[in-house]
C-alpha positions in Angstrom: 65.7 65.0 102.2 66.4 63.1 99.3 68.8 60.4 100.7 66.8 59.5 103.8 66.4 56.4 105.5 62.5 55.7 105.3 60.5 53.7 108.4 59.1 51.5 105.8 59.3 51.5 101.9 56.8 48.5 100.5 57.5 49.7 97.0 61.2 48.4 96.9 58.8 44.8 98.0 56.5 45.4 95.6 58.8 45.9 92.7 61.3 43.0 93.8 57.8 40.5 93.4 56.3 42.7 90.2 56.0 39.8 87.7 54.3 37.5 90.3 52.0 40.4 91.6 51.1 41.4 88.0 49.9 37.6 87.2 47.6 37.8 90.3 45.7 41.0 89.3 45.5 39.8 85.6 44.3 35.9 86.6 41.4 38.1 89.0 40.5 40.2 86.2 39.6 37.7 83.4 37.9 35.5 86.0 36.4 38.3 87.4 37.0 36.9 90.4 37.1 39.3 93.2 34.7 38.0 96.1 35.2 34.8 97.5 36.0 31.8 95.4 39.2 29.5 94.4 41.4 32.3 95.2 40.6 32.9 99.3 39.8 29.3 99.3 43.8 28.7 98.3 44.7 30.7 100.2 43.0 30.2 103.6 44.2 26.3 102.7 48.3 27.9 102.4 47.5 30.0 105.4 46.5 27.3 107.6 49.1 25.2 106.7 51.9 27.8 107.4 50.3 28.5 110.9 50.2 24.6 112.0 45.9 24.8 112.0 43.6 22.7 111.1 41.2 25.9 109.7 42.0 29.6 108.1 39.0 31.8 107.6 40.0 35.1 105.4 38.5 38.2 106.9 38.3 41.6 106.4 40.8 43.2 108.4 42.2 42.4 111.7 40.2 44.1 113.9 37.5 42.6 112.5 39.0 38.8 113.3 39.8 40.0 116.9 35.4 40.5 117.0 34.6 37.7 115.1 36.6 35.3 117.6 35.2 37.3 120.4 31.5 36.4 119.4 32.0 33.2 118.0 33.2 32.0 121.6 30.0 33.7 123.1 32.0 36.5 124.6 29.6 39.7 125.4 28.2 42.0 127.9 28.8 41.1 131.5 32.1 39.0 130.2 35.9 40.3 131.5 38.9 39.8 128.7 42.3 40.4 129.9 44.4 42.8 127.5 47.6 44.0 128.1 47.8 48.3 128.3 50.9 47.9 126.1 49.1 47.6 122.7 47.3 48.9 119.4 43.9 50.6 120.4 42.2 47.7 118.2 42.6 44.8 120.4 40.3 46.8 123.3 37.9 48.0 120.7 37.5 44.6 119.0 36.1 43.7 122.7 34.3 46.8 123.6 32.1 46.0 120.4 30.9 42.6 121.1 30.4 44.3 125.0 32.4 42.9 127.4 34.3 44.9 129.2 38.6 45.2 129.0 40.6 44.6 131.9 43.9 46.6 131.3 47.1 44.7 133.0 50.9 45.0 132.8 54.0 44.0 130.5 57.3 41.9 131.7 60.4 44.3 131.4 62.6 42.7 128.9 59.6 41.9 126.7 56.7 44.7 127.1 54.3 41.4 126.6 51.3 40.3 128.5 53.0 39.4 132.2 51.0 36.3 133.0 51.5 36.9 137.1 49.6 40.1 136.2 47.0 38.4 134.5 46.5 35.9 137.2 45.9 38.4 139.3 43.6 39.8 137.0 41.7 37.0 136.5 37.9 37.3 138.8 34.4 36.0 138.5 33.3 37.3 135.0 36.5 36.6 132.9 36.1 35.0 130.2 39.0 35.5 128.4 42.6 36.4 127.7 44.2 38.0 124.8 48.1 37.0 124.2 48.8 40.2 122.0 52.4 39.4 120.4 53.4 42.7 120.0 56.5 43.8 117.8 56.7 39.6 116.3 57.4 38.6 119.8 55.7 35.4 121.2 53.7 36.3 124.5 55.0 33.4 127.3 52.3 31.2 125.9 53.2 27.9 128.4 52.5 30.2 131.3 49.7 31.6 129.4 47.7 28.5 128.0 48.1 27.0 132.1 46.5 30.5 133.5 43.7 29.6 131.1 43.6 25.9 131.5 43.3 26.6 135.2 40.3 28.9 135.2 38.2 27.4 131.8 39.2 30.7 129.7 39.4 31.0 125.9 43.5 32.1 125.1 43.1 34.1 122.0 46.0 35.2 120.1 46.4 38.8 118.8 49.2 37.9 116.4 48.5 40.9 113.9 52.4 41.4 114.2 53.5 37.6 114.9 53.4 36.4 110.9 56.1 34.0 111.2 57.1 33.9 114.7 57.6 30.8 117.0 57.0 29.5 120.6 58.7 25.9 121.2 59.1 25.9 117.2 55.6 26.1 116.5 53.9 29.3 114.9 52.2 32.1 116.3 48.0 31.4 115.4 48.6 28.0 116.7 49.2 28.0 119.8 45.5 28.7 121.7 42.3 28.9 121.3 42.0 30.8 117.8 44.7 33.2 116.3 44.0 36.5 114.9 45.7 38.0 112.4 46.1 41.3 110.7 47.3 41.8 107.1 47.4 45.7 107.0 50.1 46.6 104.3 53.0 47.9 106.8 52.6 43.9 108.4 55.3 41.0 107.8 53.0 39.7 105.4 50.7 42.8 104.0 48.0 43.4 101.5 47.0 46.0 99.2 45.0 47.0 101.4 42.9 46.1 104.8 42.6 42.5 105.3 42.8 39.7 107.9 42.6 36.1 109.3 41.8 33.6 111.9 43.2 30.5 112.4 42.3 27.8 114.7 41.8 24.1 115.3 38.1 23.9 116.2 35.7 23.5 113.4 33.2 24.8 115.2 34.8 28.2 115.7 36.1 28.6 112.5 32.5 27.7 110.9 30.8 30.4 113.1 33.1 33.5 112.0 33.0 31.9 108.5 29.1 32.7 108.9 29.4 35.7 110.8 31.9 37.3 108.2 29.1 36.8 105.5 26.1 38.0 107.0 25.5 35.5 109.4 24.5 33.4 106.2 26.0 30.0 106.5 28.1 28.2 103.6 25.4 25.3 102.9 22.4 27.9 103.4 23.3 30.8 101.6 19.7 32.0 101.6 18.9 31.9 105.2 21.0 34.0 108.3 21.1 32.4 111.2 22.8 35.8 112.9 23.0 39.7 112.0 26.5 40.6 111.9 28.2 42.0 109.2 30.2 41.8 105.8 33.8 41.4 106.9 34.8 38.6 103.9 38.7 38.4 102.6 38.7 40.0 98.7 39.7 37.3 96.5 43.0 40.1 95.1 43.9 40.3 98.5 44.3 36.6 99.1 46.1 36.4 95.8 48.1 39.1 96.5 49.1 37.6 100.2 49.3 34.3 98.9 52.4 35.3 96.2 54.1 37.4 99.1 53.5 34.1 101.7 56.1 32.6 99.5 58.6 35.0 100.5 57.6 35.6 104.0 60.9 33.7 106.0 63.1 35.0 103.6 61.9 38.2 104.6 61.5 37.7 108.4 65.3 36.4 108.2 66.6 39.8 106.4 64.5 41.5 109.4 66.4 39.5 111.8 69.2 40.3 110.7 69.1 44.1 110.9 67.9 44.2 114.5 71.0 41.8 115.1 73.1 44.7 113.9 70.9 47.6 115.5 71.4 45.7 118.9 75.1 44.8 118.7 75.9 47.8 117.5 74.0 50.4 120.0 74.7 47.8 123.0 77.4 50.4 124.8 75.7 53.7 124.1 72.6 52.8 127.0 69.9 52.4 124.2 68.4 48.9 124.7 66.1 47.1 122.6 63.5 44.5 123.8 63.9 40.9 123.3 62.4 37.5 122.9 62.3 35.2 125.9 64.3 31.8 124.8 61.4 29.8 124.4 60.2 32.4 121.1 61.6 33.5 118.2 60.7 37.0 117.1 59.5 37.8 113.3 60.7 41.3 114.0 57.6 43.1 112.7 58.7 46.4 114.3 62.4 47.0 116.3 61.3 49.0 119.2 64.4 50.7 121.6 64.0 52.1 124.7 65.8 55.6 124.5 66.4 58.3 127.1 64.9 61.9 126.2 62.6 60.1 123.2 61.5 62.8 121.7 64.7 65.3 121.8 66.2 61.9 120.2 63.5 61.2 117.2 63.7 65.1 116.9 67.1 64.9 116.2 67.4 61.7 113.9 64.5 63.4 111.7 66.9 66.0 111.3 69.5 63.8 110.4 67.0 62.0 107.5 66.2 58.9 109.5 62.2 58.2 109.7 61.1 56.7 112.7 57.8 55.9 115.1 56.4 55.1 118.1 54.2 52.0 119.5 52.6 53.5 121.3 52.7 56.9 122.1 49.4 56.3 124.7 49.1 53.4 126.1 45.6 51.9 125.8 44.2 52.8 129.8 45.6 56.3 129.3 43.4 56.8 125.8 40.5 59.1 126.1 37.7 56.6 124.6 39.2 54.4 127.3 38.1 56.2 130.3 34.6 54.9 130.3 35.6 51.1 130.0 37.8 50.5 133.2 36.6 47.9 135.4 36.2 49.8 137.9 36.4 53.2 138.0 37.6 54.1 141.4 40.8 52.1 140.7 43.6 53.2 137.9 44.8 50.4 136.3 48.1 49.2 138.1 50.8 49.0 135.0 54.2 50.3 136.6 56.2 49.4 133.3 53.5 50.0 130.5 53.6 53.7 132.4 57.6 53.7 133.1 58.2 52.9 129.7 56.0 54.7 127.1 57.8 57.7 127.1 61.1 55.7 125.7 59.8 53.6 123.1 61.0 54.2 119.8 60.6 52.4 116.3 63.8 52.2 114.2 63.9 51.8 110.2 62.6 48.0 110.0 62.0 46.1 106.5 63.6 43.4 104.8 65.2 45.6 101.6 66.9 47.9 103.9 70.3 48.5 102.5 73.5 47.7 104.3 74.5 51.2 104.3 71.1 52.5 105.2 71.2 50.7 108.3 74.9 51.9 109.2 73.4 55.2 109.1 70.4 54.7 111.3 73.0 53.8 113.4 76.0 56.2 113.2 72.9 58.7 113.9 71.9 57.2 117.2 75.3 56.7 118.7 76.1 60.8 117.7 72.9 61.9 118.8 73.0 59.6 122.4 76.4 61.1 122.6 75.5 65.2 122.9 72.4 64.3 125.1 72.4 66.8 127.9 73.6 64.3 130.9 71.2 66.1 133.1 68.1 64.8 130.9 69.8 61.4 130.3 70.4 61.2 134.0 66.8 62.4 134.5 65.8 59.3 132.5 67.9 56.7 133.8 66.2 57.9 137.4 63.0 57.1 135.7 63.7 54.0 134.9 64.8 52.8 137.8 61.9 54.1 139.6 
């Protein structure tokens, strides 16, 4: 359909910052400088000075900083980390890799993030850490968070690979635990041209041991000895140019996000479609605006119809995933997640990016409201039942 509302369209990005993308390819072609060098080293400098940190180390990918930070805090077999159900499949495999096993615990209602009474309960003899994932550009309850770990010695690592931008207390998301994790896939806040990634953190230490491990295990002074086999998982020098010209428009952009889910949720408000929401303390970079909708799929079905593109995160929630099965604490006992489980058939992802048109949004939502309209009442009923169960 030729006038349909796409999920995402980075080239209307793209071409708005052509002329300042087009300088960064040409200055990394006549310095052929493509791995490491002045370009990663500005901007890790601009990153970590957006964040609030002390350190940025540029990485391959965000998965990749999600293991890094695991095995730079010594995290491995044996070793617990709590991890919400409600999240992208990377944040259990980053720690399934280094070893330690994942244990899967439940979302708040109005937020779907990390329920901290949850992961107090959670917490046992072998945890070692928990991961604040801040899904959608929502700030997990980080003062409730940071206590739970304060309390029981465990490392609070931030999954923010949706957070660019976003706030607890007025302070960004990457600097508010132990190290932050960031992805900079191209659909993100702040994308690349490809895979690519961060950490940020305060502790030199840290940051100086995934800065080895993301180069072979080779230190920075010693670039001939390894003191660790790891891996290649270094930042390209395009990418950090790339991210460093779109850094420069990354709150203009979060504020033109804002802004449609503003009119998404005021507008769908009466029709029983409800949308999930920062608690006061955050403030939300809207990397995806998730609604909860009665018969989901009878509903996406129909909007596709209608020319409006949308998703779903996530479709399976992380303990329900078949190359999950094996890494439950303990076997005998499902994972207790009553909302992640109550609410994964309802989740839906509406158009979301910052060059959305007026008029493009208006559609997205005279579609909804016609389509929640015809619903059979029986399966809307049916779902409302669910809900409240």
């Amino acid at each position: 359909m030729a006038d349909s509302v796409p999920f995402l369209d980075l080239g209307r990005a793209h071409t708005e910052l052509r002329p300042e993308l087009d300088a960064a390819w040409h200055q990394a072609v006549a310095t052929s400088g493509f791995i490491g060098g002045a370009a990663v080293e500005r901007f890790e400098a601009d990153w970590a000075a957006y964040c609030g940190t002390r350190h940025s180390v540029g990485v391959s990918d965000g998965t990749a900083a999600l293991e890094l930070a695991l095995a730079a805090l010594g995290i491995g077999p044996g070793d617990e980390v709590i991890v919400p159900a409600n999240t992208f499949i990377a944040t259990v495999e980053a720690v399934a890799k280094v070893g330690a096993t994942p244990v899967f615990v439940d979302v708040q209602p109005a937020t779907l993030l990390l329920d901290p009474a949850a992961a107090a309960a959670a917490v046992g003899s072998r945890t070692r850490a928990i991961i604040a994932v801040h899904l959608y550009g929502q700030p997990c309850d980080m003062d409730a968070l940071a206590a739970l770990a304060g309390r029981h010695g465990l490392a609070l690592i931030e999954d923010a690979a949706q957070a660019h931008g976003a706030t607890w207390r007025g302070r960004r998301a990457g600097s508010l635990g132990t190290i932050g994790c960031f992805s900079f896939y191209p659909g993100k806040n702040l994308g690349a041209f490809g895979d690519a990634g961060a950490v940020t953190t305060d502790d030199w230490g840290l940051a100086a041991a995934i800065r080895s491990r993301a180069n072979h295990g080779r230190p920075p002074a010693a670039a001939e000895r390894c003191d660790v086999l790891d891996g290649n998982h270094r930042l390209d020098a395009l990418q950090a140019a790339v991210l460093a010209v779109k850094l420069r428009h990354l709150d203009r952009w979060n504020a033109a996000r804002a802004s449609v889910v503003q009119r998404y949720t005021s507008a769908l408000a009466e029709t029983g479609v409800t949308f999930t929401r920062s608690r006061d303390e955050a403030s939300s970079c809207h990397h995806l605006a998730i609604a909860l909708v009665p018969a989901r799929d009878e509903v996406r079905r129909r909007l596709a119809a209608a020319g409006v593109a949308t998703g779903i995160h996530y479709a399976i929630p992380c303990h329900r995933q078949p190359a999950c099965a094996a890494l439950v604490r303990d076997a005998r006992e499902e994972p207790y997640v009553p909302v992640v489980d109550a609410t994964a058939g309802r989740l839906l992802s509406l158009p979301l990016f910052p060059q959305l048109t007026e008029a493009e949004v208006q559609r997205v939502i005279d579609a909804v409201v016609a389509i929640i309209a015809t619903l059979d009442p029986a399966v809307a009923g049916r779902d409302a039942t669910d809900r409240a169960a």
